[in-house]
C-alpha positions as CSV (number, residue, x, y, z in Angstrom):
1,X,32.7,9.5,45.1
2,X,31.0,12.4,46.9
3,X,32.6,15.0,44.2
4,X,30.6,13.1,41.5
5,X,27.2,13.9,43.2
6,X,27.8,17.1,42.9
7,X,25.2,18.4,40.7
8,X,27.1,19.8,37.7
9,X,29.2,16.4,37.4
10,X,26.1,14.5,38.6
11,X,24.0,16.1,35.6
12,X,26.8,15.7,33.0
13,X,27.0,12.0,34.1
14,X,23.4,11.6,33.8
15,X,23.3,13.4,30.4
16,X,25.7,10.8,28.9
17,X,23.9,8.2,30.5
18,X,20.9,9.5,29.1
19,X,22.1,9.5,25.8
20,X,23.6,6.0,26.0
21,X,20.3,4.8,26.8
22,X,18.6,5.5,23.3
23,X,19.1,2.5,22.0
24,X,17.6,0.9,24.5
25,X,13.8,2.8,24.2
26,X,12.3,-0.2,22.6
27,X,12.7,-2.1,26.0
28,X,10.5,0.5,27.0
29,X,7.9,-0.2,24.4
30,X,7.7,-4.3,24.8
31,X,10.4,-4.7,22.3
32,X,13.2,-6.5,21.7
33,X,16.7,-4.8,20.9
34,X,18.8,-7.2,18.7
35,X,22.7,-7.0,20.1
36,X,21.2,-5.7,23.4
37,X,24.4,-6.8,25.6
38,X,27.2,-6.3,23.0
39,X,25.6,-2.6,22.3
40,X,26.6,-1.6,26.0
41,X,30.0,-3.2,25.4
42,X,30.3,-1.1,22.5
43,X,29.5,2.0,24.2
44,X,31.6,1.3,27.3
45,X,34.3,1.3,25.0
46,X,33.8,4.3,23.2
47,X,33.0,6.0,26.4
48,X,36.2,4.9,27.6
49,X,38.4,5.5,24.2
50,X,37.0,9.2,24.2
51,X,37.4,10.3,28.1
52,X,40.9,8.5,28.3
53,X,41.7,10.3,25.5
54,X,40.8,14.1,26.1
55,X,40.7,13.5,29.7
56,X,38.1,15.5,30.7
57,X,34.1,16.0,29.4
58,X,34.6,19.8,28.5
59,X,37.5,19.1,26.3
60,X,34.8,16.4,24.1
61,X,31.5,17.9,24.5
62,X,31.9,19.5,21.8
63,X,32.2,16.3,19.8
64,X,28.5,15.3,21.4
65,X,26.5,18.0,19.1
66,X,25.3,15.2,16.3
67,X,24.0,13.6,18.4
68,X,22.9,16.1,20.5
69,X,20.7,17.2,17.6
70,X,19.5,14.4,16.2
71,X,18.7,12.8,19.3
72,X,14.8,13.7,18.6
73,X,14.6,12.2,15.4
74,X,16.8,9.0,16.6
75,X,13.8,8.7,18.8
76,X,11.2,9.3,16.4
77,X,12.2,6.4,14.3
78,X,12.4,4.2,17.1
79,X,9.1,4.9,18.7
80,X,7.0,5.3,15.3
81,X,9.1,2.8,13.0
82,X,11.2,0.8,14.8
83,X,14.5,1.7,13.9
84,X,17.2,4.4,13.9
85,X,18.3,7.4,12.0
86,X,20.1,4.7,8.9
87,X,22.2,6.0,5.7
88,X,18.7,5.6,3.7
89,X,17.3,8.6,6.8
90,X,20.1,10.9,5.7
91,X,19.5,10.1,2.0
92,X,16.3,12.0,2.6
93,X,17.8,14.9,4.2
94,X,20.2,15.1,1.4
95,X,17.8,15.0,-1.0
96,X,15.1,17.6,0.9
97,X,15.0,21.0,0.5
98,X,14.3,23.4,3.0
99,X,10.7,24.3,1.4
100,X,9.3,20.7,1.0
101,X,10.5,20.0,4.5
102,X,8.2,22.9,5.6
103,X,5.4,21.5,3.2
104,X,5.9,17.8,4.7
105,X,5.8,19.4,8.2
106,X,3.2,21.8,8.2
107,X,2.0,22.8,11.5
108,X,4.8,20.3,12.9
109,X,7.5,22.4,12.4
110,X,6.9,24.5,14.7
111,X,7.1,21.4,17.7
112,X,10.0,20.6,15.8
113,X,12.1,23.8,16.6
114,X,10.8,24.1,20.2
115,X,12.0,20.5,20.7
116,X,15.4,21.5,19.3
117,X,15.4,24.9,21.1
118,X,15.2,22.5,24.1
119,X,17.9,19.9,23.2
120,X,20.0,23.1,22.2
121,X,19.8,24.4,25.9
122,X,20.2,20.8,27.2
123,X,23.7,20.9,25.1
124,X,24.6,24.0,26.4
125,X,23.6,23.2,29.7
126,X,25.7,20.1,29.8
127,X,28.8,21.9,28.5
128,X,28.9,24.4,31.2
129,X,28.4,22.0,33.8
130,X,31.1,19.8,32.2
131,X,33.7,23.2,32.2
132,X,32.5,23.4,35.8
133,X,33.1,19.7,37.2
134,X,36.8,19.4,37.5
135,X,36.5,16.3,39.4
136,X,35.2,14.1,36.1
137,X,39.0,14.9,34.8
138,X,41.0,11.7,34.2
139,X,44.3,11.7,35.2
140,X,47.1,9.6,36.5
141,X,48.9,6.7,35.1
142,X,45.1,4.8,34.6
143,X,44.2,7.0,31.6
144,X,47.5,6.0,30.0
145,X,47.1,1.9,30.9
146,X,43.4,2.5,29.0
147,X,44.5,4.2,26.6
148,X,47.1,1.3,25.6
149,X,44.6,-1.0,26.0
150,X,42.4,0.6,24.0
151,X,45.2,1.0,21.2
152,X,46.0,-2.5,21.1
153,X,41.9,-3.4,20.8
154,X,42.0,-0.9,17.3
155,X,44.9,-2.4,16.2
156,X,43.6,-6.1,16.6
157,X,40.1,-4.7,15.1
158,X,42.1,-3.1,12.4
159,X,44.1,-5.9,11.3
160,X,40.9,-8.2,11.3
161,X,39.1,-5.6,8.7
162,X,42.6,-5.4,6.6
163,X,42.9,-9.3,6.8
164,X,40.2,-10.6,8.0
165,X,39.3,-13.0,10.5
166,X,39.3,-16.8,11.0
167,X,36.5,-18.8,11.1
168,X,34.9,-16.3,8.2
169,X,35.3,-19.0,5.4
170,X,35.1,-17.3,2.1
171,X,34.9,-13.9,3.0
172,X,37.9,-14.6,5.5
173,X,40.1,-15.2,2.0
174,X,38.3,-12.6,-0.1
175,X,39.6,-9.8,3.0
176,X,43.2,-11.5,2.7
177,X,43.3,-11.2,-1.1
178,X,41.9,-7.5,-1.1
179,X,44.7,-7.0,1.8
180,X,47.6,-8.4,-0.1
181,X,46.5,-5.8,-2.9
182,X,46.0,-2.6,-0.8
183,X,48.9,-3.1,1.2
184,X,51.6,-6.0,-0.6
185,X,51.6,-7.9,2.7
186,X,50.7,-11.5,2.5
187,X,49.3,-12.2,6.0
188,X,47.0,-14.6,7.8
189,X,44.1,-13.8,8.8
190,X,43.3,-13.1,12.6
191,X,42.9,-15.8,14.6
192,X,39.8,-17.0,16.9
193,X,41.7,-15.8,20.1
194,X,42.7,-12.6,19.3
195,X,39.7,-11.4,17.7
196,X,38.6,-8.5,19.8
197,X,34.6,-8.4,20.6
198,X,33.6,-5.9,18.4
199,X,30.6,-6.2,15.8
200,X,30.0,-3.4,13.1
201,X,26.0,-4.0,13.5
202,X,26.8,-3.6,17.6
203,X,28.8,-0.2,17.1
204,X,25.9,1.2,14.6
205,X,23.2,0.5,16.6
206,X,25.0,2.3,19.8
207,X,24.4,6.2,20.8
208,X,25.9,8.5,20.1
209,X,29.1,7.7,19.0
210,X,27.5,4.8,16.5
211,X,26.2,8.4,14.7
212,X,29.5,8.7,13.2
213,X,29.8,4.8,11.7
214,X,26.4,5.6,10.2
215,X,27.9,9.3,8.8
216,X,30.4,7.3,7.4
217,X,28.1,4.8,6.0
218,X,26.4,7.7,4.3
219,X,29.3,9.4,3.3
220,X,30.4,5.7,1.0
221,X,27.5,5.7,0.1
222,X,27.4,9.2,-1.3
223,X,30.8,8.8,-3.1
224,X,29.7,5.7,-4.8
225,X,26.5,7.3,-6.1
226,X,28.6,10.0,-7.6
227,X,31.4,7.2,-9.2
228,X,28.2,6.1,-11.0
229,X,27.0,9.7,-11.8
230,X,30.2,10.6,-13.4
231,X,30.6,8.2,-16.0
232,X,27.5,9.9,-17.6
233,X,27.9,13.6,-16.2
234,X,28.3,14.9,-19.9
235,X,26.2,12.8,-21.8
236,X,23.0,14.4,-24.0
237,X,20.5,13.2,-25.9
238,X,20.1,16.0,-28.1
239,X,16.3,15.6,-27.0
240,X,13.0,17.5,-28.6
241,X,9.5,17.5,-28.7
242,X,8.8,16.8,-32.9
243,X,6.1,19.8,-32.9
244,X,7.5,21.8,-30.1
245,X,4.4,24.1,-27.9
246,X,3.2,25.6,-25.3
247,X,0.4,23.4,-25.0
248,X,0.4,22.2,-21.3
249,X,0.6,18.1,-20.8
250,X,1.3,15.9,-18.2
251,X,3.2,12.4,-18.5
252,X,3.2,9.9,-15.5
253,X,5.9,6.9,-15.6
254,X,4.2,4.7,-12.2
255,X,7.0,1.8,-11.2
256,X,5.5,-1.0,-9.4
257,X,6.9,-3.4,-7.0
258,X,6.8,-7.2,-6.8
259,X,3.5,-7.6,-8.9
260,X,3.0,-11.0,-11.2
261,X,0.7,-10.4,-13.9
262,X,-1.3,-13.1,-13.2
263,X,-2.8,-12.0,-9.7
264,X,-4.2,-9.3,-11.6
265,X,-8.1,-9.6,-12.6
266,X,-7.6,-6.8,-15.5
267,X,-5.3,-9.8,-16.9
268,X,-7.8,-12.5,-16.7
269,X,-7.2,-13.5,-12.7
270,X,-10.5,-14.9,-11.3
271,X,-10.0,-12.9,-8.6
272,X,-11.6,-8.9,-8.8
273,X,-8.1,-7.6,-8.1
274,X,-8.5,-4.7,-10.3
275,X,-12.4,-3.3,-9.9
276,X,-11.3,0.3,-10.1
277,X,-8.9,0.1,-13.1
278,X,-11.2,-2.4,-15.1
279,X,-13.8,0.2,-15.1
280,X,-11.6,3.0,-16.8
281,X,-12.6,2.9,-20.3
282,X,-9.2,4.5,-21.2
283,X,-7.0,1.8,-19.6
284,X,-5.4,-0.2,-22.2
285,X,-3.5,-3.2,-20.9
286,X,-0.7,-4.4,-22.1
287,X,-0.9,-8.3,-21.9
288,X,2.7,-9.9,-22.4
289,X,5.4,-7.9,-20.7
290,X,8.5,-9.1,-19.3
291,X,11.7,-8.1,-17.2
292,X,14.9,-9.1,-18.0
293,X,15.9,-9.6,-14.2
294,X,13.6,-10.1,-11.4
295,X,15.9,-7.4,-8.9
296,X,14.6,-4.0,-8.6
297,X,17.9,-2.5,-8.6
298,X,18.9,-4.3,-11.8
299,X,15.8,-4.0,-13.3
300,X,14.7,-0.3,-13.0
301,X,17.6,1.2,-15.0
302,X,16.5,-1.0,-18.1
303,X,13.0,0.5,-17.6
304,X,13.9,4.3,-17.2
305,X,17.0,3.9,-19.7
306,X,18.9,2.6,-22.5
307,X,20.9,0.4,-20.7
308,X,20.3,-3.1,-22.6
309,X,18.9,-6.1,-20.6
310,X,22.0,-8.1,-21.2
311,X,23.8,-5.6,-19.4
312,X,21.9,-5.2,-16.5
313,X,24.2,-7.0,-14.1
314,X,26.8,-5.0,-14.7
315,X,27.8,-1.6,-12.5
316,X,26.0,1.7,-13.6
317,X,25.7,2.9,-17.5
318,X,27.5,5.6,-19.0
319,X,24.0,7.3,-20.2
320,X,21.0,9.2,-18.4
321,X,17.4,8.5,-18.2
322,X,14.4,9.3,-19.7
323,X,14.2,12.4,-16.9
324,X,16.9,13.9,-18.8
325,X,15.5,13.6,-22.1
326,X,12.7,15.3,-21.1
327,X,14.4,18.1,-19.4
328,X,15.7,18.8,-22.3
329,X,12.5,18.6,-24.4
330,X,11.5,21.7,-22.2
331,X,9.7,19.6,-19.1
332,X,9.5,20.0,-15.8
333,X,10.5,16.6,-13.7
334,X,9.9,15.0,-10.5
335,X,10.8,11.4,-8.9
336,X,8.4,10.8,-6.0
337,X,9.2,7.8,-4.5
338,X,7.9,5.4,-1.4
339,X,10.8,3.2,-1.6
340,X,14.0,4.1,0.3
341,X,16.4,6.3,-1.2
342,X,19.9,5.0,0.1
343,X,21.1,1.7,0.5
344,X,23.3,-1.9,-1.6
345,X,19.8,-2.4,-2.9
346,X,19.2,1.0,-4.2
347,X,22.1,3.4,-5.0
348,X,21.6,2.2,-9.0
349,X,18.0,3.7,-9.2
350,X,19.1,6.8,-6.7
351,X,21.6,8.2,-9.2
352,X,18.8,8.2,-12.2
353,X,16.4,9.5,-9.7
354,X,18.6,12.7,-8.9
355,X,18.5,13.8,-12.4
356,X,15.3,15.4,-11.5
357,X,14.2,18.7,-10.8
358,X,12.5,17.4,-8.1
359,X,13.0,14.8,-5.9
360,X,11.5,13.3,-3.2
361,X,11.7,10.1,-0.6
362,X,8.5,10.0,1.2
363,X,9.4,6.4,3.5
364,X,11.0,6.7,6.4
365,X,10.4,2.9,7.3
366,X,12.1,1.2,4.9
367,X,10.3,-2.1,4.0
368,X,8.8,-2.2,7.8
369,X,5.0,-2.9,9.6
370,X,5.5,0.8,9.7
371,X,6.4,1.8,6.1
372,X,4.2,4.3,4.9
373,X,1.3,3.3,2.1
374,X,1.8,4.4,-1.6
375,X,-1.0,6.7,-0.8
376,X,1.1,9.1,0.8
377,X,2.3,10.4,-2.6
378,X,-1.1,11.6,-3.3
379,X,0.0,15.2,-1.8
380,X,3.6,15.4,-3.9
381,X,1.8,14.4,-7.2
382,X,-1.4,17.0,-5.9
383,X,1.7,19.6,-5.5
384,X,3.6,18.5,-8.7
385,X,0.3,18.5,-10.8
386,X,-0.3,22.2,-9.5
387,X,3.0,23.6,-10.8
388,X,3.5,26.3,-12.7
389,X,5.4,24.8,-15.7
390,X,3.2,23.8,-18.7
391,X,4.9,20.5,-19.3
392,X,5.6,18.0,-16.6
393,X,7.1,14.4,-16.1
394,X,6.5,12.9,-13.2
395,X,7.5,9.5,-11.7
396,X,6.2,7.7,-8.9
397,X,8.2,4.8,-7.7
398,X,5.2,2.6,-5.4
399,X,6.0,-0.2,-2.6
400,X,3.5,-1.7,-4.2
401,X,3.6,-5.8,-3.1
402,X,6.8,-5.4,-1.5
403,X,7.2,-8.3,1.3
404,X,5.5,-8.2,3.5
405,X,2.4,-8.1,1.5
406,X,-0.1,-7.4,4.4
407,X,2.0,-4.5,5.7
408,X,1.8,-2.8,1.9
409,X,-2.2,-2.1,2.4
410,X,-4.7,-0.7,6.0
411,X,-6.9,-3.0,7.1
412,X,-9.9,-1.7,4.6
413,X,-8.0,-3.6,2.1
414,X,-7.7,-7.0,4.1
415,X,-10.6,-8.6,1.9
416,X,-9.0,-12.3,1.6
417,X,-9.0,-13.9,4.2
418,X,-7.4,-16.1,6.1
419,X,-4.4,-13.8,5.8
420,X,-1.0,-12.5,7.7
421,X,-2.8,-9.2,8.4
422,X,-1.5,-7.7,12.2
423,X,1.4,-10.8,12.4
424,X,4.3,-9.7,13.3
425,X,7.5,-10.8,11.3
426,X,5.6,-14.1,9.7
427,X,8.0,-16.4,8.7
428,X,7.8,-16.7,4.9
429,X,9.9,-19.7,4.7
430,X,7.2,-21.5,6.3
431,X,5.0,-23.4,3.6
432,X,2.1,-23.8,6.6
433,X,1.2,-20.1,5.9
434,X,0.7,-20.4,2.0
435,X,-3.1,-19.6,1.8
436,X,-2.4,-16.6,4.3
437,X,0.7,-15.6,2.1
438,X,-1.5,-15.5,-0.9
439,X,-4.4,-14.1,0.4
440,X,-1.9,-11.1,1.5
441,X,-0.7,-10.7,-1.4
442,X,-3.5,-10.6,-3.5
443,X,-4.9,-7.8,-1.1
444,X,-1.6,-5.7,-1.9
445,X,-2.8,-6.1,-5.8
446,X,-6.2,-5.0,-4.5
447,X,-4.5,-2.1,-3.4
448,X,-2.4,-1.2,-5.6
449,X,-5.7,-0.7,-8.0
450,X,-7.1,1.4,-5.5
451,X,-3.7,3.3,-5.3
452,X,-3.2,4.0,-9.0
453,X,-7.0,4.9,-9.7
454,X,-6.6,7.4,-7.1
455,X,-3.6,9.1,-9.3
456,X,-5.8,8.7,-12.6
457,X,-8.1,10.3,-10.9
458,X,-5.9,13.5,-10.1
459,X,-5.0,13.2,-13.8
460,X,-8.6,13.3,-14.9
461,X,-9.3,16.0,-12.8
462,X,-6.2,18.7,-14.4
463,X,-8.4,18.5,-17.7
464,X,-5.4,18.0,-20.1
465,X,-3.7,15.9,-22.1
466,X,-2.1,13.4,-19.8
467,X,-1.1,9.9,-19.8
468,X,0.6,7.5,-17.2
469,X,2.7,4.3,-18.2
470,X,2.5,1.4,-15.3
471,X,5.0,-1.6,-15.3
472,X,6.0,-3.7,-12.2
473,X,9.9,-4.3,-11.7
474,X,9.5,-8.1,-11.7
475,X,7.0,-10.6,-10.0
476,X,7.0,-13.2,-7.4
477,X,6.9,-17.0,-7.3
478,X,4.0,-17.7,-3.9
479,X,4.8,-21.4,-3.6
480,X,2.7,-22.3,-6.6
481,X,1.7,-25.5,-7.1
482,X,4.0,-28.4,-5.6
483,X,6.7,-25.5,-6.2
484,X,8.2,-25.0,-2.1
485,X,10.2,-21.3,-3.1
486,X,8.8,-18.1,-3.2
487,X,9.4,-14.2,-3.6
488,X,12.0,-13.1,-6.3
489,X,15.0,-14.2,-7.9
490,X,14.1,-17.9,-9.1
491,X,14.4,-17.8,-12.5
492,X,10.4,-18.3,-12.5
493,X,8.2,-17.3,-15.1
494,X,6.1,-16.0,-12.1
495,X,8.9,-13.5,-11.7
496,X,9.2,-12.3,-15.1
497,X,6.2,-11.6,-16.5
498,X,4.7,-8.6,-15.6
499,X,1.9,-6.5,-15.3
500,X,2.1,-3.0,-17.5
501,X,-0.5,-0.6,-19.0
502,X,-1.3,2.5,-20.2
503,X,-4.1,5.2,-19.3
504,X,-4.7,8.6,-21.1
505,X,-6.8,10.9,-21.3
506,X,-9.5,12.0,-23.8
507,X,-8.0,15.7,-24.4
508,X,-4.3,13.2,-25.0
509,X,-6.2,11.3,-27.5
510,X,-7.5,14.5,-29.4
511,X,-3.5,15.9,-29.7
512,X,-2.1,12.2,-30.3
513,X,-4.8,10.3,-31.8
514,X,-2.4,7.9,-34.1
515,X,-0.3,7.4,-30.8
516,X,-3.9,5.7,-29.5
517,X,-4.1,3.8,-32.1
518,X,-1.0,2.5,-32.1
519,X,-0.9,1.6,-28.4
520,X,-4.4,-0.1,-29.0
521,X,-3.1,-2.7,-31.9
522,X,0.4,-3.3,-30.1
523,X,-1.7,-4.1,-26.7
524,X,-1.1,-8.0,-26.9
525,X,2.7,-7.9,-28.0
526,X,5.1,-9.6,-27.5
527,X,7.2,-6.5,-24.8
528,X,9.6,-6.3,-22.5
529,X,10.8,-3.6,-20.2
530,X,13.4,-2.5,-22.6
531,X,10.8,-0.8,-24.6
532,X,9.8,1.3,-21.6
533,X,12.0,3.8,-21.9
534,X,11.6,3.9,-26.1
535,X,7.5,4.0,-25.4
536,X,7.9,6.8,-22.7
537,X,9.5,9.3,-24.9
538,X,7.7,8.8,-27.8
539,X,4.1,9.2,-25.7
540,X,5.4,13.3,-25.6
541,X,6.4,12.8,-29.2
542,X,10.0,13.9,-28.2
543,X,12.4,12.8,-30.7
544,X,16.6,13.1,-30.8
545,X,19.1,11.8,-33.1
546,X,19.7,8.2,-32.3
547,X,16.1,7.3,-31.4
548,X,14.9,3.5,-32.4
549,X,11.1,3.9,-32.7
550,X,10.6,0.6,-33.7
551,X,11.3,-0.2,-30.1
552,X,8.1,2.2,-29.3
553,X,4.8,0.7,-28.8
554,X,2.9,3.7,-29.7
555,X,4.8,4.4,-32.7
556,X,3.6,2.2,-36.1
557,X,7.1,1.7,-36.4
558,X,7.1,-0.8,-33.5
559,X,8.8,-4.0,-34.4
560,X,9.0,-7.7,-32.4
561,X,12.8,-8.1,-30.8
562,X,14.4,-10.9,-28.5
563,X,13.3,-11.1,-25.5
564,X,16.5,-12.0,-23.2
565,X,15.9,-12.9,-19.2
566,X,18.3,-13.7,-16.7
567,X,17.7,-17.3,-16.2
568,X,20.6,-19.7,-15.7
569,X,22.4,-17.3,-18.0
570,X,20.9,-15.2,-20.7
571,X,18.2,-16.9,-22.2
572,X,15.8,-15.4,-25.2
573,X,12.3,-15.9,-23.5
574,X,10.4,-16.9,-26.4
575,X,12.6,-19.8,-27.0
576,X,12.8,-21.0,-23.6
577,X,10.7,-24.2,-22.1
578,X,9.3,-24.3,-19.0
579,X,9.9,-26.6,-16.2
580,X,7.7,-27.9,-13.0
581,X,5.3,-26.1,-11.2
582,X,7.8,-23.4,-10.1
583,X,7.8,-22.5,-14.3
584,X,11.4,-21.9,-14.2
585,X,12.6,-20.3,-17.6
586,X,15.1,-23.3,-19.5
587,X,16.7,-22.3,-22.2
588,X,16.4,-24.6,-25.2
589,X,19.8,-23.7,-26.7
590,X,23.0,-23.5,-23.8
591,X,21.6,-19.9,-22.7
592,X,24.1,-16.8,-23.4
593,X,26.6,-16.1,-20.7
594,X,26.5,-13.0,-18.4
């Protein structure tokens, strides 16, 4: 024992116990940490895997860089928004360049090297301490007993993944079916007693070697985003502006989140909502819009592309967005975005946000108390509008009302009150919190008007033609009524119908004014998301072979098609009943299979 107190082993031993620890910081802040007791199994383990197998801490150290490095961001997140470096974290990085990481930084960046300069010398510290401490060497016939131990705890764990486990129900069959496949062995799967205690969510959460399970994580991620990307990597559109210019413009696509039409006062809600955006003469709304699909996922590829509605369930689309189309009208593009960037819930819109120029994930929170608001892409779009290029498309992809309502606004916007305003993880599923649940939500709406009369106001400001399109991705259902479901993905009515409109500004008027007019007749159609994308290219008059106007809404050519939601089935919307005080959509006639 007295070698190990040595100070070169004594500090090595204390560095890894250091970094074992990081998990563990939100003890330190009054928090809980979920899988608290199996995390230190985990990391026992891994300890004892790694050590057994290179025997001594200079022969691994080496290994310990990742997380080394990105120990100071590891505890960022956890300190600031409750949560570790996850794939949707290294979506960001993968997405950053080096120059908008110095413009998000600022100042910061130079804390940020000194703090790496320090963990730098810390590593290097360590390492020559660990080359120094021969006594931390593991030898004898103990290192080989572990390592056969730890051998036949893999295998076990390995088996389980290839076959799955018992107890797991469904998912237990599904893993023996996609077994058999992979490998032509019909096996059971493993059984209660020999399941090793090992969880995924244990072995992600751990530090540092839990780095690598979320590098992997990334890394499927990654390769899935570019299986999607590929099916469409040659497409064109053959894309151009009808009167090409010089003439600088500016078109702004704003995707909303989670907003029901009917919360909104500029739709008729008793509630003032909307006090900034019903004041803007040049706001036209647009007062029956639907989505196909009340999923964000499923439903922003039918905005920002051709990808019909009854296809929307279906993996990835073999065509680009309306980014592309652009580009090759001669515009500059951007996706700003305060939704996360990586993730099962996201990787569709992710692979039609890269094909911008620019692109940039502002939240590092996720969908947390400590997700930034939609305000913080006021300094992107202030950047974006002050580019160079004449022409410009930008998107901006809002949280909007995203659950939980009261965390998507600051307190200046708490005006309804009783609400779930500084409550921690409500429960939603609890129909005692209703009023509060509402209340919150209508304060996101209030807002969200706040929010997008601050970009209109950037707009205004540039002193050229410019216009932004805003539609929500789907709704929600707020226990309405005697109806006891809420959020998304009911089949309600409250979920698919939507709120949309369209500002512009007077010099846009004065170089489209038939486009105006056009938008101003078609304002109480009958629309869908589907003619988003149609609209949105037609708004820069940019035109290409195969392009359906009639679809556009600022085009005379505008015609009235079928409406088709995702409700038990496909069903066409304006043939549908409704049913109870949830509105769920019914279709009249047996509704159109998937």
């Amino acid at each position: 024992m007295r070698p190990l107190l040595r100070p070169a082993p004594l500090f090595v031993l204390l560095s890894y116990l250091a970094l074992s620890g990081v998990p563990y910081i939100p003890f330190l802040l009054g928090k809980p940490v979920p899988a608290a007791w199996p995390i230190l199994g985990i990391e026992i383990v891994a300890w004892t895997a790694v050590w057994a197998l290179f025997s001594r801490p200079a022969w691994f150290h080496w290994l310990l860089i990742p997380a080394f490095m990105a120990l100071p961001t590891e505890i960022y997140l956890l300190v600031f928004y409750g949560q570790g470096i996850s794939t949707h974290h290294l979506g960001i990085l993968a997405e950053t360049s080096p120059m908008e990481a110095m413009e998000f930084l600022g100042r910061k960046v130079w804390t940020m090297l000194f703090v790496m300069a320090l963990v730098a010398a810390w590593w290097v510290a360590a390492f020559r301490a660990a080359r120094q401490s021969q006594d931390l060497a593991w030898t004898g016939p103990s290192r080989f007993v572990a390592l056969g131990l730890i051998a036949v705890f893999a295998a076990l764990a390995a088996y389980g993944w290839e076959f799955g486990n018992a107890g797991q129900n469904a998912s237990a069959s599904a893993s023996v079916d996609k077994g058999a496949q992979r490998t032509g062995l019909h096996l059971p799967p493993l059984p209660r007693w020999a399941q090793p205690p090992a969880r995924f969510d244990a072995f992600i959460s751990s530090w540092p070697f839990g780095l690598v399970a979320r590098g992997y994580d990334f890394y499927r991620e990654r390769r899935y985003l570019a299986a999607l990307n590929e099916t469409s990597r040659n497409f064109r559109f053959g894309a151009h502006q009808a009167s090409p210019d010089d003439t600088p413009e500016v078109v702004v696509m704003v995707l909303g989140e989670s907003s029901r039409r009917d919360r909104w006062s500029l739709f008729g809600y008793a509630r003032p909502t909307n006090p900034l955006l019903s004041q803007e003469p040049n706001v036209v709304p647009l007062a029956d819009v639907i989505t196909s699909v009340s999923a964000t996922r499923l439903s922003v590829p039918v905005i920002i592309s051709r990808k019909p509605a009854r296809e929307s369930l279906e993996d990835g689309f073999s065509e680009k967005s309306f980014l592309n189309a652009y580009q090759e009208a001669g515009f500059k593009t951007w996706w700003l975005s305060n939704q996360i960037s990586f993730g099962k819930f996201d990787t569709p819109v992710s692979v039609f946000a890269r094909e911008a120029d620019v692109v940039q994930f502002t939240n590092l929170g996720g969908f947390t108390n400590r997700s930034n608001f939609d305000e913080v892409l006021f300094e992107p779009l202030r950047l974006a509008l002050a580019d160079k290029s004449p022409k410009k498309l930008i998107v901006l992809h809002s949280l909007g009302s995203h659950w939980n309502y009261s965390q998507r606004h600051p307190k200046a916007f708490d005006k309804w009150q009783p609400s779930l305003f500084g409550i921690d993880k409500p429960v939603y599923t609890d129909l005692a919190i209703k009023p509060q649940l509402n209340n919150s939500y209508d304060n996101s709406i209030l807002y969200s008007d706040w929010f997008l009369a601050q970009v209109i106001g950037q707009l205004k400001a540039a002193q050229r033609p410019a216009a932004l399109l805003y539609v929500a991705d789907h709704g929600q259902t707020l226990y309405d009524g005697s109806c006891r479901i809420a959020f998304h993905g009911h089949n309600t009515q409250y979920e698919f119908r939507v709120p949309a409109f369209m500002w512009y500004s007077d010099q846009y008027q004065e170089r489209y004014p038939n486009k105006i007019k056009e938008l101003r007749r078609h304002r109480k159609a009958r629309l869908a998301t589907e003619n988003m994308f149609h609209t949105l290219l037609d708004v820069a008059d940019i035109r290409y072979p195969d392009d359906r106007l009639e679809w556009s809404f600022v085009n005379g050519a505008w015609k009235k098609h079928t409406r088709y939601v995702d409700s038990y089935g496909w069903t066409d919307y304006d043939n549908a009943t409704v049913r109870g005080d949830c509105r769920e959509i019914i279709a009249k006639k047996p509704a159109r299979k998937r």
